[in-house]
NUKOLMAR-988794 format. One line per field, with one value per residue: x, y, z of N, C-alpha, C, O in turn; residue in three letters; chain; residue number from 1. Coordinates in Angstrom, 3 decimals. Layout:
BEGIN
n.X X|...
n.Y Y|...
n.Z Z|...
ca.X X|...
ca.Y Y|...
ca.Z Z|...
c.X X|...
c.Y Y|...
c.Z Z|...
o.X X|...
o.Y Y|...
o.Z Z|...
r ala|...
c A|...
k NUM|...
***
This chain:
BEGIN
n.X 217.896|216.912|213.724|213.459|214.087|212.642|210.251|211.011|211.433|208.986|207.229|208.453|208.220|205.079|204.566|206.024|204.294|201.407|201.924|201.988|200.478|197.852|198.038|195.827|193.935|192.846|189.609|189.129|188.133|186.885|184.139|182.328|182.885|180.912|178.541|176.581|177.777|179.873|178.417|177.118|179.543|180.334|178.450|178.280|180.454|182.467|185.109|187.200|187.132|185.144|186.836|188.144|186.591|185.175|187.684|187.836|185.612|185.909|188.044|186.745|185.195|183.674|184.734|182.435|182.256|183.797|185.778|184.411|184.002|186.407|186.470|184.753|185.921|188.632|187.433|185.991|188.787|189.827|187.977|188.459|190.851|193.216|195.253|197.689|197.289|195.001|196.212|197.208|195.710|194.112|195.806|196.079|193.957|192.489|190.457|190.122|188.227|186.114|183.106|183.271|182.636|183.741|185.911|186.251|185.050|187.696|189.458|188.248|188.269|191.314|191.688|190.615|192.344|194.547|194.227|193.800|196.543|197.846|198.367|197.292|196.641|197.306|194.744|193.389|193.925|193.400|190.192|189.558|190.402|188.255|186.102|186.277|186.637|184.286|181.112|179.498|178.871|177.184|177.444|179.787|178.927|177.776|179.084|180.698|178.886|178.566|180.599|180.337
n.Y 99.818|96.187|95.238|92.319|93.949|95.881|95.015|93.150|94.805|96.699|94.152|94.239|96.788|96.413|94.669|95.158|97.724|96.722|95.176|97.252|99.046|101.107|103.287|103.224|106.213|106.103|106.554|109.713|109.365|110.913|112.924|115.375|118.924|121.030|123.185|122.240|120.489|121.784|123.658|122.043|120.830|122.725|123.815|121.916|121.715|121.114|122.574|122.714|120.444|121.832|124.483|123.353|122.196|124.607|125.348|123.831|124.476|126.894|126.515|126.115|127.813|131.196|134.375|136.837|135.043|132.743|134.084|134.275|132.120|131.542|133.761|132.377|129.937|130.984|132.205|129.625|128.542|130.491|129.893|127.186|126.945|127.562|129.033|129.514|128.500|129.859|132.626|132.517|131.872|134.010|135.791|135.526|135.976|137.687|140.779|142.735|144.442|143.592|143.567|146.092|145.391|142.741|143.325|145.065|142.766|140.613|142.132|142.810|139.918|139.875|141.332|139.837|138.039|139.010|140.105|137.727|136.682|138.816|140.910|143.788|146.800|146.766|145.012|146.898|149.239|148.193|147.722|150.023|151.086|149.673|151.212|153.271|152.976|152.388|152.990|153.697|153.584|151.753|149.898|148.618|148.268|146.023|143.834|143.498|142.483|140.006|138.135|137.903
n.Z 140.842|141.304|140.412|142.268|144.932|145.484|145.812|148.096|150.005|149.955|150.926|153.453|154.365|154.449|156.045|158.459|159.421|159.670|162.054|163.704|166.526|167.083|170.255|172.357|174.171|177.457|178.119|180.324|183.613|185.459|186.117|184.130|185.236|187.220|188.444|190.228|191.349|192.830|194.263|195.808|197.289|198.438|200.315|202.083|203.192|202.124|201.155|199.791|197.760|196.538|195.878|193.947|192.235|191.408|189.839|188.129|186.032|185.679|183.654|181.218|180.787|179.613|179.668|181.714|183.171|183.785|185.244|187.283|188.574|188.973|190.883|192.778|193.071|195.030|197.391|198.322|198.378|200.374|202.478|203.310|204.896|202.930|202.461|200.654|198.309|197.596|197.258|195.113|192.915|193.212|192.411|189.566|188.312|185.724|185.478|183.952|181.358|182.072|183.661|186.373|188.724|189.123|189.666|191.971|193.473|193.597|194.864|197.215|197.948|197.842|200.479|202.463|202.262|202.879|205.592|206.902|206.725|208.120|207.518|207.569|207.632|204.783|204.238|204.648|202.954|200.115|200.687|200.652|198.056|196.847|197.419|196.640|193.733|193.010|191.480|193.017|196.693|197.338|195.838|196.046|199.122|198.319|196.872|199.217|201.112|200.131|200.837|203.469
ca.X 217.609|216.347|212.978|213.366|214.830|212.106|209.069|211.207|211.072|207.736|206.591|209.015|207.478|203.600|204.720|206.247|203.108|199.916|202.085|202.316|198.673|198.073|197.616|194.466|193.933|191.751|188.726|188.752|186.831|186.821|182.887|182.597|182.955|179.399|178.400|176.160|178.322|181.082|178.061|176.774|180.519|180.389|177.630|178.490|181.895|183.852|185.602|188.962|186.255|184.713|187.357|188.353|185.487|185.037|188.207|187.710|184.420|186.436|189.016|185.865|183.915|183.978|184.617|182.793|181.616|185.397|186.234|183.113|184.472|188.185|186.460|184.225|187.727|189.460|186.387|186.817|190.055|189.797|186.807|189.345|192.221|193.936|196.087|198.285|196.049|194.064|196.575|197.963|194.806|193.586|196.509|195.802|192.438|192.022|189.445|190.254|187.346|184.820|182.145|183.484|182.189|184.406|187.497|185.651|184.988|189.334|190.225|187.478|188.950|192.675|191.576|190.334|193.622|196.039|193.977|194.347|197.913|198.291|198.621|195.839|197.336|197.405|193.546|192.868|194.069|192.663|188.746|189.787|190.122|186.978|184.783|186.880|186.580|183.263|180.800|178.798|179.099|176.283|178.001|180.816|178.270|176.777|179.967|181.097|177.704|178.616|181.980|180.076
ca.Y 98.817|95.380|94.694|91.988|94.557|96.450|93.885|93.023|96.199|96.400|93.366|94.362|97.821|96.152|93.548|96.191|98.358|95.733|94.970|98.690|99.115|102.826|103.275|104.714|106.792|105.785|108.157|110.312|108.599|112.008|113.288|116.887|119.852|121.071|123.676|121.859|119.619|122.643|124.326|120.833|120.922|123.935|123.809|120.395|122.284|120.313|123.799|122.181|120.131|122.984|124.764|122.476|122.214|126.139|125.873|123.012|125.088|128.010|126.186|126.087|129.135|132.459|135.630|136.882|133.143|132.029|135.257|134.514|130.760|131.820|133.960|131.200|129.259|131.798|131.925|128.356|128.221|130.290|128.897|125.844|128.063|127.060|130.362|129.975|127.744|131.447|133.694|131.603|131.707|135.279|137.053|135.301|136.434|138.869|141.141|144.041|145.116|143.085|144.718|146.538|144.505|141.875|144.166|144.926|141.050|140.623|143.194|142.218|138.558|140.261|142.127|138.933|137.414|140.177|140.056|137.000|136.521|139.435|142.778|144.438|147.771|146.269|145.019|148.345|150.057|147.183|147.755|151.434|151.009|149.255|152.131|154.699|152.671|151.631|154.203|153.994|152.953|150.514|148.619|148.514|147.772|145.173|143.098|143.722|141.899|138.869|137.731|138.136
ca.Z 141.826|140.952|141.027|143.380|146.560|145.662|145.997|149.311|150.484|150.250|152.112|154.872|155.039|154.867|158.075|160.154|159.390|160.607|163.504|164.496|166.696|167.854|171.191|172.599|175.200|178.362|178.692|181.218|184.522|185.290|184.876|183.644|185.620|187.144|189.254|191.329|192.831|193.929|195.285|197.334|197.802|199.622|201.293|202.701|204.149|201.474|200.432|198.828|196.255|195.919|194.826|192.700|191.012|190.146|189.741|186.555|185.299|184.832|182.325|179.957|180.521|179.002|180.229|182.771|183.866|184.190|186.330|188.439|189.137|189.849|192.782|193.559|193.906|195.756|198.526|199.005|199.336|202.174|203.800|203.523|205.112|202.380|202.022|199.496|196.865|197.504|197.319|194.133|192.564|193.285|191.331|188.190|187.664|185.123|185.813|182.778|180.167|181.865|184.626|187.218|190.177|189.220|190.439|193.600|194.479|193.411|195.615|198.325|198.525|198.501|201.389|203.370|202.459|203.739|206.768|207.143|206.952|209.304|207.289|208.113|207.010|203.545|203.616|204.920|201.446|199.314|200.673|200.318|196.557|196.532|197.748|195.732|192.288|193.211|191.142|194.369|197.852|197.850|194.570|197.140|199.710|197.655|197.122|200.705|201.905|199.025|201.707|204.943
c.X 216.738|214.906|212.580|213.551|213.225|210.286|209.299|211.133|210.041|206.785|206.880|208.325|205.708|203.593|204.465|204.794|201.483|201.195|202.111|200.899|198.792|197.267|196.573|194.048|192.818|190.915|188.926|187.655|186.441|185.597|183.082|182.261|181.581|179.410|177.895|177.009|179.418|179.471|177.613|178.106|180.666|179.387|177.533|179.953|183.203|184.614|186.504|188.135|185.798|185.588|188.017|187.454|185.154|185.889|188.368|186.911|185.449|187.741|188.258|185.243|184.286|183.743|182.528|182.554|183.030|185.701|185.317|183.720|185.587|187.831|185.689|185.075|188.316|188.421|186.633|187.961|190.006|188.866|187.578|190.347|193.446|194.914|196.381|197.660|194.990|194.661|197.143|197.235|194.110|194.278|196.596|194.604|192.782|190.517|189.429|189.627|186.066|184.472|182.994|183.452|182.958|185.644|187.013|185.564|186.968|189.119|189.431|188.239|190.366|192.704|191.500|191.792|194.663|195.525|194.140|195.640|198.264|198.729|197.628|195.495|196.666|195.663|193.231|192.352|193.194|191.082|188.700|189.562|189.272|185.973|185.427|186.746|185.178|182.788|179.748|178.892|178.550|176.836|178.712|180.541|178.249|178.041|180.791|180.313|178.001|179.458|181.733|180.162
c.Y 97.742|95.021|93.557|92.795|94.987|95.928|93.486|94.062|96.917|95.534|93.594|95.593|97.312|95.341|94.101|96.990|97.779|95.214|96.249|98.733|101.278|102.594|104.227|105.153|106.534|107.028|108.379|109.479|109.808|113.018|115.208|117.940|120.260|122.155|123.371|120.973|120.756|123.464|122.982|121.003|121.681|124.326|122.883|120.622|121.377|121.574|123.555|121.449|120.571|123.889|124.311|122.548|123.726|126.380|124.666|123.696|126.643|127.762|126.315|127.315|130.519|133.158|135.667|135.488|132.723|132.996|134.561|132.974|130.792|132.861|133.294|130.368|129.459|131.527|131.140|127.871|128.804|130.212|127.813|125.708|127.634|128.537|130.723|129.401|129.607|132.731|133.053|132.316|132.955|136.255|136.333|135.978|138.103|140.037|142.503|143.712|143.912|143.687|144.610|145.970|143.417|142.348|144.447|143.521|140.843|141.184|143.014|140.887|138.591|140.741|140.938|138.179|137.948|140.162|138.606|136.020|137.882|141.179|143.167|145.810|147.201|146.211|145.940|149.271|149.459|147.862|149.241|151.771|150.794|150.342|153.217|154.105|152.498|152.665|154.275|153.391|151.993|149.461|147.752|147.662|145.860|143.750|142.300|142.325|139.928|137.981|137.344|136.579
c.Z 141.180|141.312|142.098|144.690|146.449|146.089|147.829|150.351|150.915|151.005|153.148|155.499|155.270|156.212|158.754|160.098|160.150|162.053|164.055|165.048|167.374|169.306|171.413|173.873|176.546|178.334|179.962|182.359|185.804|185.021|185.182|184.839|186.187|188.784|190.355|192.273|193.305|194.402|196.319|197.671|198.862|200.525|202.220|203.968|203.624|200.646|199.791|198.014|196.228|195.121|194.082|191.783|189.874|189.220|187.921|185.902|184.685|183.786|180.945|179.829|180.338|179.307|180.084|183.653|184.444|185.563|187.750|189.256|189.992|191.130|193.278|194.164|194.959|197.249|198.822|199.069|200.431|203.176|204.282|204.476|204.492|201.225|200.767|198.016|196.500|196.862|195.715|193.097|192.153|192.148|189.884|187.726|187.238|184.797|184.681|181.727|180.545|183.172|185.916|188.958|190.498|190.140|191.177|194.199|194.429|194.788|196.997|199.127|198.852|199.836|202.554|203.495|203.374|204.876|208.007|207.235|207.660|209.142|207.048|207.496|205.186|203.052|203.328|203.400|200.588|199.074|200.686|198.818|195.967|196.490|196.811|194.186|192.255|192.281|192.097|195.364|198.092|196.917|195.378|198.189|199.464|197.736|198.340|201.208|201.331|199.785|203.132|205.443
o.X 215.807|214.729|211.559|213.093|212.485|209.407|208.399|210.717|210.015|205.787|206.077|207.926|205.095|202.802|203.507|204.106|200.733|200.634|202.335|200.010|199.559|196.230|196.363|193.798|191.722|191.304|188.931|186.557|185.833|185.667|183.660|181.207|180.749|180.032|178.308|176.955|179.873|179.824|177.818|178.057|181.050|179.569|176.739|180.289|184.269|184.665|186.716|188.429|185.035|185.331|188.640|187.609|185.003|185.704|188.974|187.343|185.545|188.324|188.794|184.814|185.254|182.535|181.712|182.827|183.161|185.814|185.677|183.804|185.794|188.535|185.695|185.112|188.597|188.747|187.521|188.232|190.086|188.953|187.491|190.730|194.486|195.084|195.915|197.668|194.558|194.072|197.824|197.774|193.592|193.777|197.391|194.533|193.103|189.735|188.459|190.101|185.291|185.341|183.366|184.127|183.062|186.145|187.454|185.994|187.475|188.589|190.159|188.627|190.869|193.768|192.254|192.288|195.351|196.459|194.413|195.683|199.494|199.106|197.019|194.412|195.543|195.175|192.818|191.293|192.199|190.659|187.555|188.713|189.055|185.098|184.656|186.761|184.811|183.677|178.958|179.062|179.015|176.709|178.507|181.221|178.573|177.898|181.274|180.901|177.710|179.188|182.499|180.001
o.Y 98.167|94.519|93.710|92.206|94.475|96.623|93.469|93.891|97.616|95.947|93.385|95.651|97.818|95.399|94.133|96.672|98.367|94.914|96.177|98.493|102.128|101.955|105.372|104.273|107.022|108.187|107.452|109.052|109.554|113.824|115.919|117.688|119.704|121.954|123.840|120.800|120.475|124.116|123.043|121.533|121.362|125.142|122.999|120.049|121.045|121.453|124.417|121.930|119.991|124.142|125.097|122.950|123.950|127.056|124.958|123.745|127.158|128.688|126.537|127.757|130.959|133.288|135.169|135.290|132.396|132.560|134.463|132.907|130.366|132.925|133.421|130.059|128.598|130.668|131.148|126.865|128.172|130.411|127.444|124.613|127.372|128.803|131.568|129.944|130.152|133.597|134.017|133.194|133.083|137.064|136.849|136.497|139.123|139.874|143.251|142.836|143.432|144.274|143.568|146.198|142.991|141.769|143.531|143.243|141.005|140.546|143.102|140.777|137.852|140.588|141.044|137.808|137.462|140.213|138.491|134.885|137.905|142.097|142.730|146.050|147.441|146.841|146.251|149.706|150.098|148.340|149.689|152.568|151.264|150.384|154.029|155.006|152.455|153.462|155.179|152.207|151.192|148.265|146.546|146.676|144.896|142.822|141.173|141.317|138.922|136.811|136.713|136.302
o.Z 140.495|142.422|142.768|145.670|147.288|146.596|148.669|151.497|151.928|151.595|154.058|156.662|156.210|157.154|159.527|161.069|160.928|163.107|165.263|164.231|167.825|169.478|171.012|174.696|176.272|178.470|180.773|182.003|186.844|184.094|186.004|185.424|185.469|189.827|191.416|193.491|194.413|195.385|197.531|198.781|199.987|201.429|203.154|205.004|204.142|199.422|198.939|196.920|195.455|193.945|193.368|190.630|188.673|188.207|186.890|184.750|183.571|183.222|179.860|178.763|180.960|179.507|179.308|184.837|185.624|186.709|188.923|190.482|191.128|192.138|194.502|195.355|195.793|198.068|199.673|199.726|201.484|204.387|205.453|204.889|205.097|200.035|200.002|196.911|195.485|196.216|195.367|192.423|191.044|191.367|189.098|186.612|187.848|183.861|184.800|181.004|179.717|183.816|186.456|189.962|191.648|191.104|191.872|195.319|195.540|195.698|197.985|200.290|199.699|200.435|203.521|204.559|204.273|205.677|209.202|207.709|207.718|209.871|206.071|206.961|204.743|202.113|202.211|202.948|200.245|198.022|200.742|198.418|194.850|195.624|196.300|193.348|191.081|191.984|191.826|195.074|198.903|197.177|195.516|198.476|200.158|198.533|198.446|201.599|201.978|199.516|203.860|206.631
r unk|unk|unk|unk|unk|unk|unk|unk|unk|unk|unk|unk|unk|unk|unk|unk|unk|unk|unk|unk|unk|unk|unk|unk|unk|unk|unk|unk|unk|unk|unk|unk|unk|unk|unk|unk|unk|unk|unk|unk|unk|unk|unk|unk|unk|unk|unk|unk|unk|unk|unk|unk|unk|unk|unk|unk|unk|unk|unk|unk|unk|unk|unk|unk|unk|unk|unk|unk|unk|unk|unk|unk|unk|unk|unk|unk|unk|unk|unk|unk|unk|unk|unk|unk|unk|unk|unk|unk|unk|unk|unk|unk|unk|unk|unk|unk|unk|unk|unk|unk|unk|unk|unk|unk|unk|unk|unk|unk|unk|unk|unk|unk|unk|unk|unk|unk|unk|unk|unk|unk|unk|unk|unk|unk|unk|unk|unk|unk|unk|unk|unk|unk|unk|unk|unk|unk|unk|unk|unk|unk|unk|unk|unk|unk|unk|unk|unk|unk
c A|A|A|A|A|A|A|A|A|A|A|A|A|A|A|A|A|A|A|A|A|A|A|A|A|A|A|A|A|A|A|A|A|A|A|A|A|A|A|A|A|A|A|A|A|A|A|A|A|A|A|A|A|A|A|A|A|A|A|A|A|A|A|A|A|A|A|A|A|A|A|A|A|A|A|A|A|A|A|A|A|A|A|A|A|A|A|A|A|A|A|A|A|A|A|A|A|A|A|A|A|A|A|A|A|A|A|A|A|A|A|A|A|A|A|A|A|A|A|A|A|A|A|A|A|A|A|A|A|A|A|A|A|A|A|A|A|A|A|A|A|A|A|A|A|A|A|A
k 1|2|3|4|5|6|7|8|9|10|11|12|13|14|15|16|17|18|19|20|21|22|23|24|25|26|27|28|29|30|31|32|33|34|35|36|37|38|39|40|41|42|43|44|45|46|47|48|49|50|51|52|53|54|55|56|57|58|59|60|61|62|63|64|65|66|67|68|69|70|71|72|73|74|75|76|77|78|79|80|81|82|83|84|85|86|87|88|89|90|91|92|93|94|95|96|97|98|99|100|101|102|103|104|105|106|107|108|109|110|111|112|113|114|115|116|117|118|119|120|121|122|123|124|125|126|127|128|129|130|131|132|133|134|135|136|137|138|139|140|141|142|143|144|145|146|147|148
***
C-alpha cells in the first residue's frame, strides 16, 4: 500500500475520532438510601416510602442488616395494605445461617399475611413453627410482641 492511502487513512481515522464525544451519565438526583427517613417515613404513616426506602438500604447492606430491612419492607408494606408488594417481598428473604430470630420475624410476617388474605388455617401453622423452632417461648414471645 502506498504511503499516500496510508497518511489518508490516518487523518480520516484522527477526524472521525475528536468528533466522537462520550456520553456521560446524569448523576443520580436520587440521594442515598438512609434509615432515618424510612423510619420518619413510617412514623409519618408514609408506609409505601417507607418501604421503599428499607427496601433501597437493603441493596447495600450485609447480612444480617439486609435481612433486617427486607422485614422492615415487608411490615410496611402491610401497614400500607399493600399485599402483594408484601407477599412479593417476604419470599425472597433469605433467612439461612444467620440468627435464628430472623426466621421467626419471616414466618411471623407470613403469618400476618395469610391472615390477612383470609387463610387463617395457614397463619395458624406458620406461628406454630415459630414457637416450635423458637429455642424458647419468650424468643417467640419476643418477636410476637415486635408486630403488635
Amino acid at each position: 500500500m502506498k504511503p499516500i492511502r496510508w497518511l489518508a487513512i490516518l487523518i480520516i481515522s484522527a477526524a472521525l475520532l475528536t468528533g466522537c464525544e462520550t456520553t456521560r451519565m446524569a448523576p443520580s438526583t436520587e440521594p442515598p438510601a438512609s434509615a432515618a427517613v424510612a423510619e420518619k417515613a413510617e412514623r409519618g404513616g408514609e408506609y409505601v416510602l417507607a418501604a421503599h426506602e428499607y427496601t433501597r438500604l437493603a441493596q447495600t447492606a450485609p447480612a444480617p442488616q439486609k435481612q433486617h430491612f427486607q422485614l422492615q419492607a415487608v411490615t410496611a408494606f402491610l401497614k400500607a395494605g399493600q399485599m402483594g408488594d408484601a407477599h412479593s417481598l417476604v419470599e425472597t428473604i433469605n433467612v439461612t445461617r444467620i440468627d435464628p430470630s430472623f426466621l421467626a420475624r419471616k414466618r411471623i410476617l407470613q403469618a400476618r399475611l395469610a391472615s390477612m388474605e383470609g387463610t387463617h388455617e395457614k397463619a395458624i401453622r406458620l406461628l406454630d413453627d415459630v414457637f416450635l423452632e423458637a429455642a424458647d417461648g419468650v424468643e417467640a414471645l419476643a418477636c410476637l410482641e415486635e408486630y403488635d
